[in-house]
C-alpha positions as a Markdown table, in Angstrom:
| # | Residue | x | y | z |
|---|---|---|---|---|
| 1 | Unk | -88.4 | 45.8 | 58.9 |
| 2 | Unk | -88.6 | 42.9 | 56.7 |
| 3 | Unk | -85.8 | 40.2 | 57.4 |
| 4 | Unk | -83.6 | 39.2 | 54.2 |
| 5 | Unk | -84.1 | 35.2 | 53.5 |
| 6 | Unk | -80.7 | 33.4 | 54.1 |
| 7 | Unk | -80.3 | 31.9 | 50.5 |
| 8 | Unk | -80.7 | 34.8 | 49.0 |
| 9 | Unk | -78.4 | 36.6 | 51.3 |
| 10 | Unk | -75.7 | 33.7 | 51.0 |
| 11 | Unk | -76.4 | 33.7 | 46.8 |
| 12 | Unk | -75.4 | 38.1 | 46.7 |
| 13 | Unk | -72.1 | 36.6 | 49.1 |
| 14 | Unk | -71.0 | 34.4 | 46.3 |
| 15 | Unk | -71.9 | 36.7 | 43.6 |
| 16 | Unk | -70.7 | 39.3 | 45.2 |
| 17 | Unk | -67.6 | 37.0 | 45.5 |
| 18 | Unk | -67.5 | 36.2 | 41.8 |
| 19 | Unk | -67.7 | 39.6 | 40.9 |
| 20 | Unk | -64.2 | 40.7 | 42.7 |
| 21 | Unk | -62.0 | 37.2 | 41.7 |
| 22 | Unk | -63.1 | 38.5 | 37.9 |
| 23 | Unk | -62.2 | 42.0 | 38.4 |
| 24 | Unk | -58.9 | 40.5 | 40.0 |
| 25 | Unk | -58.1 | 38.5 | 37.4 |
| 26 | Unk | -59.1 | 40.7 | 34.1 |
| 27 | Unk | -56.6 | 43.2 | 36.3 |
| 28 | Unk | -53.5 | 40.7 | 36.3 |
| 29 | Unk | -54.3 | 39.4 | 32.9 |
| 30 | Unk | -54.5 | 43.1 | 31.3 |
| 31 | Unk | -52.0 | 44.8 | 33.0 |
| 32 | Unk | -49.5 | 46.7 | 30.6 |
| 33 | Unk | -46.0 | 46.3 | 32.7 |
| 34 | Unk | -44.1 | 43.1 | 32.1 |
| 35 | Unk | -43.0 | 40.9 | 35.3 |
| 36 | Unk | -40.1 | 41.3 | 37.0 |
| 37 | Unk | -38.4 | 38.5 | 36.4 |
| 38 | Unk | -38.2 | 36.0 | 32.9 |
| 39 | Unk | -39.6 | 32.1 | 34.3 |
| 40 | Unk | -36.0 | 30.6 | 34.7 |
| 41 | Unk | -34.8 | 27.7 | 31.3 |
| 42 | Unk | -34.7 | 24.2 | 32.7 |
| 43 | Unk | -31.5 | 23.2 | 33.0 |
| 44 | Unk | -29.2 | 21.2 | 31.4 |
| 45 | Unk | -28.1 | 17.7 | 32.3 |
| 46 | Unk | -25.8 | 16.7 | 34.9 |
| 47 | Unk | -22.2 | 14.9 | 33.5 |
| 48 | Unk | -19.3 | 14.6 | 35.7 |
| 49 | Unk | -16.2 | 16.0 | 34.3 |
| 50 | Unk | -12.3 | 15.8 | 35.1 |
| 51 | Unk | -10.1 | 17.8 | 33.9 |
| 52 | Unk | -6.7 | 16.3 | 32.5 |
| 53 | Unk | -3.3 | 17.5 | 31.0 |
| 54 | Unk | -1.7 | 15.7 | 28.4 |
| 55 | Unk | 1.5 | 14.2 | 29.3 |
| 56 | Unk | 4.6 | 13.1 | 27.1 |
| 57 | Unk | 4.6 | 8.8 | 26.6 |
| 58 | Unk | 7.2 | 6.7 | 25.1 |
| 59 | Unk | 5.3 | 4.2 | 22.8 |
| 60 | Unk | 6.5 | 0.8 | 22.6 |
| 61 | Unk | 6.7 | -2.1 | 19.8 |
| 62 | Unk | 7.4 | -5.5 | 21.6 |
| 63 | Unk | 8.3 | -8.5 | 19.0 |
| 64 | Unk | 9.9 | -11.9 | 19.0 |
| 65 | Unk | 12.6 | -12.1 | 17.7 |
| 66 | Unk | 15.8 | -14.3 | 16.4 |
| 67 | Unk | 19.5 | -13.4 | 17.6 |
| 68 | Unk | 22.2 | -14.8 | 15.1 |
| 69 | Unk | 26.2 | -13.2 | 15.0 |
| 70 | Unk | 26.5 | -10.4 | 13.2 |
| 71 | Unk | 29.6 | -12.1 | 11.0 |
| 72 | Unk | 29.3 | -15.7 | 10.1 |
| 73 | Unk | 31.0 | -17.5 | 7.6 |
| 74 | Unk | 31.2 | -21.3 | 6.2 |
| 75 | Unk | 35.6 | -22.2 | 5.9 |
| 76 | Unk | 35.6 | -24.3 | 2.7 |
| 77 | Unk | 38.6 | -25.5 | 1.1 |
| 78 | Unk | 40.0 | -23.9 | -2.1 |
| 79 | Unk | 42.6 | -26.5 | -3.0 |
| 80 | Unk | 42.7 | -30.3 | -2.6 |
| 81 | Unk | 45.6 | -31.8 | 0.5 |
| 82 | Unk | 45.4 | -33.7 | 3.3 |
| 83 | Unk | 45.0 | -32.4 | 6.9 |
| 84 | Unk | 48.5 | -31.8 | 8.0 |
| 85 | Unk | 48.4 | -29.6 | 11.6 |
| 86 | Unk | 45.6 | -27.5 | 13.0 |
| 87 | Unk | 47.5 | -24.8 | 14.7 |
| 88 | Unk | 43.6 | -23.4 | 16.0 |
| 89 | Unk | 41.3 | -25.3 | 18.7 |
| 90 | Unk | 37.8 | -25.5 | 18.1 |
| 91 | Unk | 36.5 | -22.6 | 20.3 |
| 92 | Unk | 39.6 | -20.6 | 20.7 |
| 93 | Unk | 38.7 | -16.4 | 19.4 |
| 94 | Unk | 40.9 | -15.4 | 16.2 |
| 95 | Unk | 41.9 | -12.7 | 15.1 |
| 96 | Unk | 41.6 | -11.6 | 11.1 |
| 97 | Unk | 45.1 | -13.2 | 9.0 |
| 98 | Unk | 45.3 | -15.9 | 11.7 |
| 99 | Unk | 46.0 | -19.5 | 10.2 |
| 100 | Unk | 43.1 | -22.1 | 11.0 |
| 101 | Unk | 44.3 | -24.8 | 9.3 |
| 102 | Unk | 47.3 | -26.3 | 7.3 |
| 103 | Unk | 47.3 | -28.8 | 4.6 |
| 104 | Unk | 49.7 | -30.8 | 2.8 |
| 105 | Unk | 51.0 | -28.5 | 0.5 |
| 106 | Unk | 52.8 | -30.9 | -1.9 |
| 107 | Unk | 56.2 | -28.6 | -2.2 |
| 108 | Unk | 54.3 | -25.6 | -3.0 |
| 109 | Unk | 57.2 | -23.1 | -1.5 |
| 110 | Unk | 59.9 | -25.1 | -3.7 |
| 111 | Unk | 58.1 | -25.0 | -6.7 |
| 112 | Unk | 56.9 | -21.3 | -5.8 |
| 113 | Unk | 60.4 | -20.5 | -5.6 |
| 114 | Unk | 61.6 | -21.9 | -8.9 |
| 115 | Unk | 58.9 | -20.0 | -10.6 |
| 116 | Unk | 60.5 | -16.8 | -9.2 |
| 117 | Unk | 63.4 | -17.0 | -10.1 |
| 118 | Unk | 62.1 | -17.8 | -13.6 |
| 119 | Unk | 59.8 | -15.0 | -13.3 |
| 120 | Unk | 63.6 | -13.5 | -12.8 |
| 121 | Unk | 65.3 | -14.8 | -15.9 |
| 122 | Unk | 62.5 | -13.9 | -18.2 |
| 123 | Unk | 62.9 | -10.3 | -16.8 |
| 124 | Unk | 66.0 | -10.3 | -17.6 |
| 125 | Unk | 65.7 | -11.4 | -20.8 |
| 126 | Unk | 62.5 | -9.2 | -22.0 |
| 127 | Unk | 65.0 | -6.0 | -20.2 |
| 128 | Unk | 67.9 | -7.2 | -22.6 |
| 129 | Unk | 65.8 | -7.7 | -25.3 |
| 130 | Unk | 64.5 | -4.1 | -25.7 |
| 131 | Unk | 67.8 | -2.2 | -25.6 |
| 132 | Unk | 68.6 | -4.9 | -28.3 |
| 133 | Unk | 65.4 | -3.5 | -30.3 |
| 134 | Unk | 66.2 | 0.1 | -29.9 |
| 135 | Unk | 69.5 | -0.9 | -31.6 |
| 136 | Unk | 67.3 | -2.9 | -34.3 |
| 137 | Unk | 69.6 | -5.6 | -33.8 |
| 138 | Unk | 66.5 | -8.2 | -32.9 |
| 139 | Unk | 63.2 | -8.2 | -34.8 |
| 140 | Unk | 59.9 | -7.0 | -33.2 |
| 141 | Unk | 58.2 | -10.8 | -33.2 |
| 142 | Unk | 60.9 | -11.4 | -31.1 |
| 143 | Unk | 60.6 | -9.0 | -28.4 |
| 144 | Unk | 57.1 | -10.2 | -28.2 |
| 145 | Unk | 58.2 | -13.7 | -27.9 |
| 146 | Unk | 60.1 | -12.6 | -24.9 |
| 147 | Unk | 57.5 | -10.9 | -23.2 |
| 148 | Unk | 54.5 | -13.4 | -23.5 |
| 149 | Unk | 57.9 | -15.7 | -22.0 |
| 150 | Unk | 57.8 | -12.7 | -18.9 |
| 151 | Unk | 53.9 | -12.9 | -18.6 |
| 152 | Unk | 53.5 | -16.6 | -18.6 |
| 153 | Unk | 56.2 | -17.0 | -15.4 |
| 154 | Unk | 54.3 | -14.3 | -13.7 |
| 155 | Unk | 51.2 | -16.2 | -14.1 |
| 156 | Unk | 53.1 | -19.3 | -12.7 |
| 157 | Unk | 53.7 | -17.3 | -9.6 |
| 158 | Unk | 50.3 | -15.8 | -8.6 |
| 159 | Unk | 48.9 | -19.3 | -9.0 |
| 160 | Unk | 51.3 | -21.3 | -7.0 |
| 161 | Unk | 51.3 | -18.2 | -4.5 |
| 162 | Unk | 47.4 | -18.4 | -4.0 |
| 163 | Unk | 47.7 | -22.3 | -3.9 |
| 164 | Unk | 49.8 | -21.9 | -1.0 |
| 165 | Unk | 47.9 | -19.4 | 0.8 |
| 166 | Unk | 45.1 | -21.7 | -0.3 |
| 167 | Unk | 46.3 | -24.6 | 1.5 |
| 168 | Unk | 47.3 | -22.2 | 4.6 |
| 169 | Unk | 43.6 | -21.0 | 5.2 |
| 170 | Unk | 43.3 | -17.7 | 7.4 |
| 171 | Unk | 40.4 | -16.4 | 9.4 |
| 172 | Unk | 38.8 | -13.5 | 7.1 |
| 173 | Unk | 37.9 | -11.3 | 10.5 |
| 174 | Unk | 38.4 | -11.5 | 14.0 |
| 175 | Unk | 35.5 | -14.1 | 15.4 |
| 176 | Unk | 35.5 | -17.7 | 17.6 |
| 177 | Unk | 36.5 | -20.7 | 15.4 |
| 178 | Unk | 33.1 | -22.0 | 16.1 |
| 179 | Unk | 33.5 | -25.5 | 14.4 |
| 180 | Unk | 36.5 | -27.7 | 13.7 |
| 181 | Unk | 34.9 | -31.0 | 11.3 |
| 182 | Unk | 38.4 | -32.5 | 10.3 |
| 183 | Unk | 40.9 | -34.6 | 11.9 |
| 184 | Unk | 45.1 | -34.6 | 10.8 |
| 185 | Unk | 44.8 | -36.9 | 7.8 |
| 186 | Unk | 42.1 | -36.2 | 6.7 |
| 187 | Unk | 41.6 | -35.4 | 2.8 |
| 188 | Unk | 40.0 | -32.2 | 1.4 |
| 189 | Unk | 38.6 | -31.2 | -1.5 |
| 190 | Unk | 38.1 | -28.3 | -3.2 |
| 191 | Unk | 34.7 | -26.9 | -2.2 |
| 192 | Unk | 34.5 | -29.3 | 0.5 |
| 193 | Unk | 33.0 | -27.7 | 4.3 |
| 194 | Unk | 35.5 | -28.0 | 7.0 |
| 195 | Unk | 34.1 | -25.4 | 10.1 |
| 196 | Unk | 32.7 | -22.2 | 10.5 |
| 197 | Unk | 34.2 | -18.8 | 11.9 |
| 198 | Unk | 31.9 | -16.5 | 14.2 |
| 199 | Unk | 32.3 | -12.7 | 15.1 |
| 200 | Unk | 29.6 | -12.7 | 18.4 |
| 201 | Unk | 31.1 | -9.5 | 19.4 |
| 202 | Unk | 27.8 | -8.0 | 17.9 |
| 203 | Unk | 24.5 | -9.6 | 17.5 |
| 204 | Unk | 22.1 | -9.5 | 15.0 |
| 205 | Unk | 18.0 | -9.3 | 15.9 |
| 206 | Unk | 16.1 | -10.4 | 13.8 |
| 207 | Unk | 12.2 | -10.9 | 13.2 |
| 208 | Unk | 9.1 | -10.1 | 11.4 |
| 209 | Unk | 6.5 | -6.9 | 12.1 |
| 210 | Unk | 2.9 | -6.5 | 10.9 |
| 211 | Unk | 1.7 | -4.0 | 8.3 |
| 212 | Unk | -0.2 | -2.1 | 11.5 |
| 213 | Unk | 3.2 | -1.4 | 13.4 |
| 214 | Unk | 5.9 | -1.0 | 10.8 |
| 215 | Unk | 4.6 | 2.8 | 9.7 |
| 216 | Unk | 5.7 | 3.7 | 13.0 |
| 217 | Unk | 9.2 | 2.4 | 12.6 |
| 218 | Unk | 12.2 | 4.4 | 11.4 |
| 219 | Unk | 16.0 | 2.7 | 11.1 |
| 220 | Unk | 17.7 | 4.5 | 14.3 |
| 221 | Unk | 15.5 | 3.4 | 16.9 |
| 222 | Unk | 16.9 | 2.2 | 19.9 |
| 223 | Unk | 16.2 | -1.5 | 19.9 |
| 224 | Unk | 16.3 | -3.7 | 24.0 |
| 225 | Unk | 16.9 | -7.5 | 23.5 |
| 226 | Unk | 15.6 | -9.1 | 26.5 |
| 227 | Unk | 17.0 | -12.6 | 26.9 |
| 228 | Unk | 15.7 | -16.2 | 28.4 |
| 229 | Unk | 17.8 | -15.3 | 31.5 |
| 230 | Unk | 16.2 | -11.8 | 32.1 |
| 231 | Unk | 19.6 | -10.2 | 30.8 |
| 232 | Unk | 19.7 | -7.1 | 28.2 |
| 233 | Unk | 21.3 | -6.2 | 25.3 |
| 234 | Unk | 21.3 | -2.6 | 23.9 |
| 235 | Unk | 21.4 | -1.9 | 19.8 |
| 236 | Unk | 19.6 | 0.1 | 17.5 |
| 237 | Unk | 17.1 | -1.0 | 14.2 |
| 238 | Unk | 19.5 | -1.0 | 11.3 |
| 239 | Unk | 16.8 | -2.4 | 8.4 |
| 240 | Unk | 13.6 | -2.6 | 7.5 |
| 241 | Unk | 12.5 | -4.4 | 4.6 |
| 242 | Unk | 10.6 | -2.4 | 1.7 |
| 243 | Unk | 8.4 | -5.7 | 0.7 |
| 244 | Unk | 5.9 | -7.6 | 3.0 |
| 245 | Unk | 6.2 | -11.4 | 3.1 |
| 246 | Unk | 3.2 | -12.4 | 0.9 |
| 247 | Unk | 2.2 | -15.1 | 3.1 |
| 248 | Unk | 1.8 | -13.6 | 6.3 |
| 249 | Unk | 2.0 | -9.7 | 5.2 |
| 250 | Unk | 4.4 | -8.8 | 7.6 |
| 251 | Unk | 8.0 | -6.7 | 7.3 |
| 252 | Unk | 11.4 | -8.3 | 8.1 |
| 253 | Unk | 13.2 | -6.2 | 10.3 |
| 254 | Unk | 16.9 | -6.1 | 11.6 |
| 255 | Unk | 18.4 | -5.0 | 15.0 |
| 256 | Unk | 22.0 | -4.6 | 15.7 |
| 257 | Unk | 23.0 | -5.2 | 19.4 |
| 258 | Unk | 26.2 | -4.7 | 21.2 |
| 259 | Unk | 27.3 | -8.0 | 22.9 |
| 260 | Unk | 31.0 | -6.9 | 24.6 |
| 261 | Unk | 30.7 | -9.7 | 27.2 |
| 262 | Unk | 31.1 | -12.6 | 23.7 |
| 263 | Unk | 28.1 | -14.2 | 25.4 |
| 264 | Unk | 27.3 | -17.5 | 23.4 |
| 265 | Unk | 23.4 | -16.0 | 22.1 |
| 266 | Unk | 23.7 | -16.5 | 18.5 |
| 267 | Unk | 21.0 | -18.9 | 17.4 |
| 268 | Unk | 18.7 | -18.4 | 20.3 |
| 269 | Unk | 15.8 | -16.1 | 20.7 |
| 270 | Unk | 14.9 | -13.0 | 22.4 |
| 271 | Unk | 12.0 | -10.3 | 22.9 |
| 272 | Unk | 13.1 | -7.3 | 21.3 |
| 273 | Unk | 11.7 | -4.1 | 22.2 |
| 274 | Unk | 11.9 | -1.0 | 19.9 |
| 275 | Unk | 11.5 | 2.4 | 21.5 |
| 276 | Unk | 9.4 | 5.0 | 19.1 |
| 277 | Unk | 9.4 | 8.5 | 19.9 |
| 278 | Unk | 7.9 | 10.3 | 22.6 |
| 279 | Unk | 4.0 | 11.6 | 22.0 |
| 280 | Unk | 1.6 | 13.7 | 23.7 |
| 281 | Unk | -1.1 | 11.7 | 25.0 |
| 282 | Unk | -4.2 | 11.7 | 27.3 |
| 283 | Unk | -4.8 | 8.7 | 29.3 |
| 284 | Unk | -8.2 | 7.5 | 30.2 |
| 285 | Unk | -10.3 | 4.5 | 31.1 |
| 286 | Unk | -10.8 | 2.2 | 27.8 |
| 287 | Unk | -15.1 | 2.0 | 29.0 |
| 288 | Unk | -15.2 | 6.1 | 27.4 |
| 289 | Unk | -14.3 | 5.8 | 24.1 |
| 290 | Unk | -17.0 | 5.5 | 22.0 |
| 291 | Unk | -17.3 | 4.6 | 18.4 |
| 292 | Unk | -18.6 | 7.4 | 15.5 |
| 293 | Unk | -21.5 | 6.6 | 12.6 |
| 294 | Unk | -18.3 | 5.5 | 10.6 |
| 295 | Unk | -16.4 | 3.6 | 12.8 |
| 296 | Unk | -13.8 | 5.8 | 14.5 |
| 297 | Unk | -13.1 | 5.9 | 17.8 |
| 298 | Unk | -13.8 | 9.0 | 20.2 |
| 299 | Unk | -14.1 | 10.6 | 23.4 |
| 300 | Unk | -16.9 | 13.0 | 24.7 |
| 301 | Unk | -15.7 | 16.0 | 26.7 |
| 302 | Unk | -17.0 | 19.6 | 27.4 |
| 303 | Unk | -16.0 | 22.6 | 25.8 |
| 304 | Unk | -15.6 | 25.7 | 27.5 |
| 305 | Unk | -19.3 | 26.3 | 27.4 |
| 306 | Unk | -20.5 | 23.5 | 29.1 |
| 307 | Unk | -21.2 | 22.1 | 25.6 |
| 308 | Unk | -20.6 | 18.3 | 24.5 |
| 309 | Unk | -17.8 | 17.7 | 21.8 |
| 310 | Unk | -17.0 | 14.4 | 20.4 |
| 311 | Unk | -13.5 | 14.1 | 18.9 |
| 312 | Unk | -11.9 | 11.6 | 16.9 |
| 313 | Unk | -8.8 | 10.0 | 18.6 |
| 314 | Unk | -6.0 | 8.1 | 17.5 |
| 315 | Unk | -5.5 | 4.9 | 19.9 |
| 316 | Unk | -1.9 | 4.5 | 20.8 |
| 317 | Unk | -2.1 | 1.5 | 23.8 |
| 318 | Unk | -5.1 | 0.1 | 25.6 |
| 319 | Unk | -5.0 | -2.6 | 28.4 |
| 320 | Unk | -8.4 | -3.5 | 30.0 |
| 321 | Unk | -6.9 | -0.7 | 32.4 |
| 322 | Unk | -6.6 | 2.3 | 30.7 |
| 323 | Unk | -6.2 | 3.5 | 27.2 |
| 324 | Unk | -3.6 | 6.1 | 25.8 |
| 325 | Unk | -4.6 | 8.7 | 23.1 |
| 326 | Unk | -3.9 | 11.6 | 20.9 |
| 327 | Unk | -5.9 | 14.0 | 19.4 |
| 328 | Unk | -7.6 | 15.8 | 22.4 |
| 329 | Unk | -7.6 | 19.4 | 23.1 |
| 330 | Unk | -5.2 | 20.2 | 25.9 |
| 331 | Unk | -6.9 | 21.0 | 28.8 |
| 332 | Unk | -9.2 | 18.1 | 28.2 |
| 333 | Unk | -12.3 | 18.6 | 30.4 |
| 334 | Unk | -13.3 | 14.8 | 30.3 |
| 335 | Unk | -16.8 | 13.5 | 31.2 |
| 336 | Unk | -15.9 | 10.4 | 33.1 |
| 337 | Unk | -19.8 | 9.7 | 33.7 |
| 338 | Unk | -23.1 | 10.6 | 31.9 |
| 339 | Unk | -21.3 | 10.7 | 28.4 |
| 340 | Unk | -23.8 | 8.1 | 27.9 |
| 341 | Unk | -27.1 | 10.3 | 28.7 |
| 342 | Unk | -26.2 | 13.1 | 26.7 |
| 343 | Unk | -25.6 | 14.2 | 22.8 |
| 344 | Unk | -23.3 | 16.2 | 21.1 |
| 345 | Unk | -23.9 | 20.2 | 21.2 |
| 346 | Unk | -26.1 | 19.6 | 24.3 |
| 347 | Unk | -25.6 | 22.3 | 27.0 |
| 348 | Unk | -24.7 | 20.7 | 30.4 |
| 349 | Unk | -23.7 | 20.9 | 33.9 |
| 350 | Unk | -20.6 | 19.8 | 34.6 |
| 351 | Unk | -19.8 | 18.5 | 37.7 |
| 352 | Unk | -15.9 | 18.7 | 38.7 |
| 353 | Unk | -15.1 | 14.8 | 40.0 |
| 354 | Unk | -13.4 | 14.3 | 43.2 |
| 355 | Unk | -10.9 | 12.1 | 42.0 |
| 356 | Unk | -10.5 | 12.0 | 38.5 |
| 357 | Unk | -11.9 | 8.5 | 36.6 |
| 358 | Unk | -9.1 | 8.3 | 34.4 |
| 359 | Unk | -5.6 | 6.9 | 35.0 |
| 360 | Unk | -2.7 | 8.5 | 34.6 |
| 361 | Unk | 0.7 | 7.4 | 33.5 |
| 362 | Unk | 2.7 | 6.2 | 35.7 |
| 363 | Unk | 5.0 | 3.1 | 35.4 |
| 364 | Unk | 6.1 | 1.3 | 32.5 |
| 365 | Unk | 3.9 | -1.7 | 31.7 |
| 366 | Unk | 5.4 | -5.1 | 32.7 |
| 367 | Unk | 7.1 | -6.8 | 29.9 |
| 368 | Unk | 5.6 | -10.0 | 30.4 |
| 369 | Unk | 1.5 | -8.9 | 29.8 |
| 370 | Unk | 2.3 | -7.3 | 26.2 |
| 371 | Unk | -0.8 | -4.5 | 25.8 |
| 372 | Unk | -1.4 | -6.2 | 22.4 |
| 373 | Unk | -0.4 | -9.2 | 20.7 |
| 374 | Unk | 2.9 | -8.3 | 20.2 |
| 375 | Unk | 3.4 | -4.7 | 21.0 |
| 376 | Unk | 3.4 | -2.4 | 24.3 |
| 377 | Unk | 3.9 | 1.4 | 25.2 |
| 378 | Unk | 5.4 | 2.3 | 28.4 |
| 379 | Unk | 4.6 | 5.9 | 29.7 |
| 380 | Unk | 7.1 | 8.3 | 31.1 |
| 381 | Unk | 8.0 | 8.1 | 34.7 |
């Protein structure tokens, strides 16, 4: 028997070879039933969420302001005398009717009492005088006479009365007779300044707020003065001006505040802070707000299908340590890292953080690191 060569033995192998991988493959390429399984979507990216409520925060307006009494008045004198006794020390509290300050009253209650009992006679005569006309025994030119007589003494008395309580001036409300600047002897004249009067029971606050912070103010608010000395005064906002002051745009505002103690504050300044009304708020760090195509701050989060949502936000405080907001859906499912990486509508994976990035509310800011230029929020405790 004829032996087979080895190349051609070793070329039917690979042909024989070649023949089965084809048939193999035509069989997996043409086979009718579909496979078992669909090839698995690549999956989305990878952000790390935390999930937030919002919580209720007290916002905040701090401003400097100006304290000044709530009732302050310039004593001037009505009627020209010399300085005759000065029954009221400089400094001493008054009450309102009290007598600050006597002058020569060049003998006012004599000649006030002569006019009276003018005033008296011509009384009498204008009384007698009518019966007499109902009689027709005097002519009507006369009666007349009589009574212009009756109003002229009248007029003699009111004026010599209010030049005596004139030169006896009284304290128009209770208050500290804050300035004495006359000595006995010394000569008035009408018009002329002699001290000032002072009701400190009450202080006014006042001071001036931008166009930014005065939409947010109502009159009502409570109102904390915060002194020099680190003492408080309560009150509440009792005015808000209507116009801005053209030259720097801003409001003028006014405070009252209780001040039962009579500390001596008028003139002097303090930081006034005016509580606004609680809000609902998220708190997060200031690095994930993001700005929109028009310029309007927002914050990326995840829907509840693990799609990307960018809302709009209204910015009620920011510190370099966290920034307060409103606007957010509540849960909030915040991506604290990969915002960044991904677009809005995206599908993702969100990853639940360990600790969530942002910070919550917890203690009132401190009063001396204002959040802005010249406003702060505090959060609830």
């Amino acid at each position: 028997m004829r032996r087979i060569p080895f190349s051609y033995a070793l070329a039917s192998l690979l042909v024989l070879v070649l023949v089965i991988w084809l048939a193999f493959g035509n069989f997996q390429r043409f086979q009718t039933t579909p496979p078992d399984t669909a090839p698995q979507q690549e999956a989305g990216a990878r952000v790390e969420i935390a999930v937030q409520q919002s919580t209720p925060f007290i916002p905040q307006q701090i401003i400097q302001g100006q304290l000044t009494a709530e009732r302050e008045t310039t004593l001037r004198a009505n009627v020209a005398g010399f300085v005759v006794e000065k029954p009221v020390t400089q400094g001493s509290r008054v009450e309102a009717g009290d007598t600050l300050l006597v002058l020569d009253n060049d003998a006012l209650p004599e000649r006030l009492q002569q006019a009276r009992d003018e005033l008296a006679v011509a009384e009498a005569e204008y009384a007698g005088a009518r019966n007499l006309r109902e009689r027709q025994l005097i002519s009507q030119p006369e009666l007349l006479r009589l009574q212009s007589a009756l109003s002229a003494s009248a007029a003699q008395v009111a004026q010599l009365q209010n030049q005596l309580n004139h030169s006896r001036p009284t304290a128009p409300f209770d208050g500290v007779l804050n300035r004495v600047q006359v000595e006995l002897g010394d000569l008035l004249q009408p018009g002329e300044e002699w001290g000032s009067l002072v009701d400190d029971r009450r202080l006014k606050g006042t001071a001036w707020v931008s166009q930014q912070q005065v939409g947010d103010l109502t009159v009502g608010l409570p109102v904390t003065a915060r002194l020099l000395n680190g003492d408080h005064l309560e009150g509440e906002l009792t005015y808000i001006s209507n116009r801005a002051e053209e030259a720097t745009r801003s409001f003028y505002v006014e405070a009252i505040l209780d001040n039962p103690a009579g500390k001596r504050l008028a003139g002097g300044s303090a930081e006034l802070t005016i509580t606004l009304p609680p809000r609902q708020v998220h708190s997060l760090s200031p690095a994930l707000l993001s700005l929109t195509n028009e310029g309007q701050l927002a914050v990326k989060h995840v829907d509840d299908n693990d799609q990307v949502q960018q809302t709009v936000v209204d910015l009620i405080s920011a510190d370099i340590q966290r920034a307060y907001v409103s606007g957010l859906p509540d849960p909030l499912r915040l991506i604290t890292l990969g915002a960044g990486i991904v677009d809005v509508g995206e599908t993702v994976e969100p990853v639940l953080a360990e600790e969530p990035r942002s910070l919550q509310p917890s203690s009132e800011p401190s009063l001396e690191q204002p959040l802005e230029q010249d406003s702060v929020n505090a959060p609830v405790n």
